[in-house]
N, C-alpha and C positions, 0 to 999 in steps of 0.2 A: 090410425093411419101411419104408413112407413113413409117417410120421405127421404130421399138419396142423390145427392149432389156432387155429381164428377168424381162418383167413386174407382178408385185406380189400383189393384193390389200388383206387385212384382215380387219375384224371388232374383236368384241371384240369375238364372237362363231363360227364365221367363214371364212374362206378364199375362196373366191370364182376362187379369182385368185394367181396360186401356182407358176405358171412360164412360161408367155407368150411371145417370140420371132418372129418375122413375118415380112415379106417386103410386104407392100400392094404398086402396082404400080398404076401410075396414068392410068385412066382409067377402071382399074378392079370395076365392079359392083359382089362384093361377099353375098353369104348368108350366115350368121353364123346362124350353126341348134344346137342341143343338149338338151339336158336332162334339166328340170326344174334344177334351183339352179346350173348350173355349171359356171357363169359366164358371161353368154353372153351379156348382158342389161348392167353390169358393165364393160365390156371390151369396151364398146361405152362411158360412162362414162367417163372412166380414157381415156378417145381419145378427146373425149371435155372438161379434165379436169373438168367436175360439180365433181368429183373425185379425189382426191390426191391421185396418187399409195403409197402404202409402199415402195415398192421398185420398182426400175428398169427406164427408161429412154424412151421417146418419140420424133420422130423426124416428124415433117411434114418440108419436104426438106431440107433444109439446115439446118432448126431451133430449138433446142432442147425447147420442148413447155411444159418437164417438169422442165427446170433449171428458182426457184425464181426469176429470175431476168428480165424473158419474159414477156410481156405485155398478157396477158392470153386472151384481149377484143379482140386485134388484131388477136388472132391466131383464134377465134369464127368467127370471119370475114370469114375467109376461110370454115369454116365448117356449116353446116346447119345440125338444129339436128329436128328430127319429132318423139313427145313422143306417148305411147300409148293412152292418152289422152286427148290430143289437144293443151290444156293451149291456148287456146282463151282469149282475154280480153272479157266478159261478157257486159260491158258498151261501146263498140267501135263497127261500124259497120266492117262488113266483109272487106271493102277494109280501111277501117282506121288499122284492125288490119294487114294487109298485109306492107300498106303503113309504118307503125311506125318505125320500127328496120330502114331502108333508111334513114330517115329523122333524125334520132336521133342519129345514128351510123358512116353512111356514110355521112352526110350532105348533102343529094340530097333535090332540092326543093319538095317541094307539089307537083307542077306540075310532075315534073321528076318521083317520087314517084307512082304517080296515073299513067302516063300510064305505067308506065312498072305491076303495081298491075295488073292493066286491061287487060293486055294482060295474065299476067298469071293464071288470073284467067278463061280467054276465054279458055287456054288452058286445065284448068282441067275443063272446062265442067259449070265454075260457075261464069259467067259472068253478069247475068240477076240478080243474088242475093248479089250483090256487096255493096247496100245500108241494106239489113238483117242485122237484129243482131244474133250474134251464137244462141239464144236461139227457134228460127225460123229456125232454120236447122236441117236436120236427122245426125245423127252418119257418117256416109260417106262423106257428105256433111263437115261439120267440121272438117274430117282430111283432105278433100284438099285442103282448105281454108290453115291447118297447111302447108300443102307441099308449095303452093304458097306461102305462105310466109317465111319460106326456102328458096325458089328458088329467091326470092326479094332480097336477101344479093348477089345473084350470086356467090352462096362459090364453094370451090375447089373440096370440100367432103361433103355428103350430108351422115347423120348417120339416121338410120329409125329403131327404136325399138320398133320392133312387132307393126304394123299401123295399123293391122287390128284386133287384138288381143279384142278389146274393143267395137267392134259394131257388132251390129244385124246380122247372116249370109244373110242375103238378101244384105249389104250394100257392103259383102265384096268386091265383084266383081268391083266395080266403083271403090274403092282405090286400087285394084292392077291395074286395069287398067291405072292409072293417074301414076303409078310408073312402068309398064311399057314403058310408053311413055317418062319417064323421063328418062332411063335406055339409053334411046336413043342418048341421050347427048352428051354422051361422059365425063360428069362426073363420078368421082370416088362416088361409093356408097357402105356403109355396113346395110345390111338390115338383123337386128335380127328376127327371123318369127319359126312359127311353123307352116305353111301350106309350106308341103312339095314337091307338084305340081308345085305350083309358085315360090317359091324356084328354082329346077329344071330349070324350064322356061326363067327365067329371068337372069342367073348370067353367067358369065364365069368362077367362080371359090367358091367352097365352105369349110368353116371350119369347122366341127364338135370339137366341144367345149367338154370337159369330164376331170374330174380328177384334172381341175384344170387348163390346158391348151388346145392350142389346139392340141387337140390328131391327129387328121389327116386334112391333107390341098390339096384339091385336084381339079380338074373341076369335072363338076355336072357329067358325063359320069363313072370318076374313084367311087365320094362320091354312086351316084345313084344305078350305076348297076355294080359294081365291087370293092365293096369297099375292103383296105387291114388291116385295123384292126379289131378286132375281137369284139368291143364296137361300130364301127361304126354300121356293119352288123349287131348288134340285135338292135340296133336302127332305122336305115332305115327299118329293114322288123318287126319291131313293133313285137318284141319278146319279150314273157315272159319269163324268166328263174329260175328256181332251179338247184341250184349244190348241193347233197350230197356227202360224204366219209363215206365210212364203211369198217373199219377197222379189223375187227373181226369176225369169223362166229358167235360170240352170240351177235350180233350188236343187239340194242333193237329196235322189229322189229315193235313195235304201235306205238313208237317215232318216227320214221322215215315215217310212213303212217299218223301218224298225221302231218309231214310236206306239205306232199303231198296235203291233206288235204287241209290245210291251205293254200300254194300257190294256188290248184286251187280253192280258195272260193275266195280268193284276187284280184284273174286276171277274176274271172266272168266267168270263165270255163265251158261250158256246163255241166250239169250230167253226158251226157253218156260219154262227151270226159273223163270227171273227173274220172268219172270209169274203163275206158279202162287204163289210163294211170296208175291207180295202180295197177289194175292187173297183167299189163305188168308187171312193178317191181316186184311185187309181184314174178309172172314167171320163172322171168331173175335171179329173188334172189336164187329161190326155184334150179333151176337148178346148179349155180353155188355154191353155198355151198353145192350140193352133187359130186358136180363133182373134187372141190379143197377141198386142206389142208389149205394151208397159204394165207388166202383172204385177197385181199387189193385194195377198188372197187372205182370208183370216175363216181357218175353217173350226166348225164347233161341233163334237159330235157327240151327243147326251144319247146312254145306255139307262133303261129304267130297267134295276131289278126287278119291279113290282109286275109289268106286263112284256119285260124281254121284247121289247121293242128299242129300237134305236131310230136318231136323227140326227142327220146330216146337215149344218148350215152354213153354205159359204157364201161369205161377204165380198166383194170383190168392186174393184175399181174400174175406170173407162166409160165409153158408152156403151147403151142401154146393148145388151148379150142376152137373149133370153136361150139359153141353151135348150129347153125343154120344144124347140120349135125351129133349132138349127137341122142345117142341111144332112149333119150326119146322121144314117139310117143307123149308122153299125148302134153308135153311141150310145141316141134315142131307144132302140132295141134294148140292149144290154141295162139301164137307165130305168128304163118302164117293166122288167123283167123281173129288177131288185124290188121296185120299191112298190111300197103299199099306195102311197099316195105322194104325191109330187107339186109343187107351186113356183112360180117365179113373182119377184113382186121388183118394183123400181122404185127407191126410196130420194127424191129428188133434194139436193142441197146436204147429200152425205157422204163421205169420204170413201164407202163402199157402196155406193148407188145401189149393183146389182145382191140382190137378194134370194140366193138358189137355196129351198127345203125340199128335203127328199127324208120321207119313212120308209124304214126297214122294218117288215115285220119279220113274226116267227118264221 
């Protein structure tokens, strides 16, 4: 078992990690997903120690593997780590490089060393290329060669930071396959990735990384298809977002369309989609500053790559406005024309009571 207590790394411009706590049990093969830069590659770091935390404490079992006074070679023993690219010895054949860490580390003969190489290398598939040198191998090829040799320490934890991240999409397929068949083990693995399929696939349990820590810890059933925080969900369904606030009925109204603007050039937004969606605001705006006095509006509008669909949500203050039933035909017309599907709801004892969602489809 890994245990992790308020763990905190900084650099000199950044913290990538603010404060991460977590019991990983033995056995658990998890996928740590999340946003570029939140952590994730260095929360395997500071677990193999290649990483001094700033603060906070590490336990793999009984052993605290952050107090100076641990033998830091013995606890690598246990863990096997496979980077995103490779770190093959260039001058050593393929089973010289699997064989070395055994023979240097654990004191296993040659012998002892080569068959067990051999067998793991049978088992990712790379048997026949055993006397190669990496330079004679494809990109796939060379990261199982990495795993096998991993797997030649016979550690406790097996750490995999993004393995596929670095090769040709043709190659991906063969390295997740060799890590699923490793998954099978019954070793403990933390597999950092951003293919969110196999992810899914492989794990019984996953963390979504954000902010600093891990924001939500869950199995791929909860992360996947129910997820409950509100950073997981536009991550998993690959959401673009804009948040506005407009405060004012004389809010300055080309600043604000030039935001729109601007996010949908950013996220690559279709034209027409780009069009519709400011209209929309455009609409929702024109109505509700003639319909209120005291405006005070917070609009949210989530763009999913996945199904090119967008949504509109504006929160707004006063009493109950159900625009979708006001008197303007034009609005209403225009309103019912964009969207796919439309709802008003009144949220009572909240600071934006009215609750206006409108879908834009394709």
């Amino acid at each position: 078992m890994i245990r992790i207590e308020h763990l905190k790394k900084s650099y000199q411009d950044v913290t990538p990690l603010k404060d991460v706590s977590v019991e990983i049990h033995d056995g658990d093969v998890i996928s740590v997903i999340g946003p570029s830069g939140t952590g994730k590659s260095t929360l395997l770091r500071c677990i193999n120690q290649l990483e001094k935390p700033t603060e906070g404490r590490i336990w793999l079992d009984d052993m605290e593997i952050t107090d100076p006074k641990t033998d830091i070679n013995k606890v690598r023993q246990k863990m096997g780590m496979v980077f995103q690219s490779f770190n093959l010895f260039d001058h050593k054949t393929v089973i010289e490089n699997v064989m070395l860490a055994p023979v240097d580390l654990l004191g296993k003969s040659r012998q002892q060393a080569y068959d067990t190489g051999m067998e793991l290398l049978k088992k990712v598939g790379l048997g026949e290329k055993a006397l190669n040198y990496p330079d004679q191998l494809s990109g796939g090829q060379k990261q199982r060669v990495a795993i096998a040799r991993a797997l030649a320490m016979d550690p406790d934890v097996i750490l995999l930071d993004e393995p596929t991240s670095a090769l040709d999409p043709t190659m991906v397929g063969e390295v997740q396959s060799a890590i699923r068949d490793l998954a099978q083990t019954g070793k403990t693995m933390l597999i950092v990735t951003h293919e969110m399929h196999f992810a899914k696939s492989i794990c019984n349990r996953v963390f979504f990384m954000d902010e600093g820590k891990i924001y939500e810890d869950g199995s791929p059933e909860q992360i996947f298809d129910n997820p409950k925080g509100e950073n997981t969900r536009r991550f998993i369904h690959r959401l673009k977002v804009l948040e506005l606030d407009i405060n004012s009925r004389d809010y300055n109204f080309l600043s604000v369309v030039g935001e729109i603007s601007a996010y949908c050039s950013r996220n690559q937004i279709a034209p027409k989609m780009a069009k519709h969606i400011t209209l929309m605001f455009e609409e929702v705006m024109r109505i509700l500053v003639s319909g209120m006095n005291d405006l005070s509006i917070h609009t949210v509008c989530e763009y999913s790559e996945q199904t090119e669909v967008a949504e509109l949500a504006f929160s707004y203050n006063g009493p109950r406005f159900d625009m979708t039933s006001t008197g303007d035909d034009l609005g209403l017309s225009i309103l019912k024309g964009l969207t796919e599907k439309n709802s008003y709801e009144w949220l009572e004892n909240s600071d934006y009571p009215n609750l206006l969602k409108l879908t834009i489809g394709r």
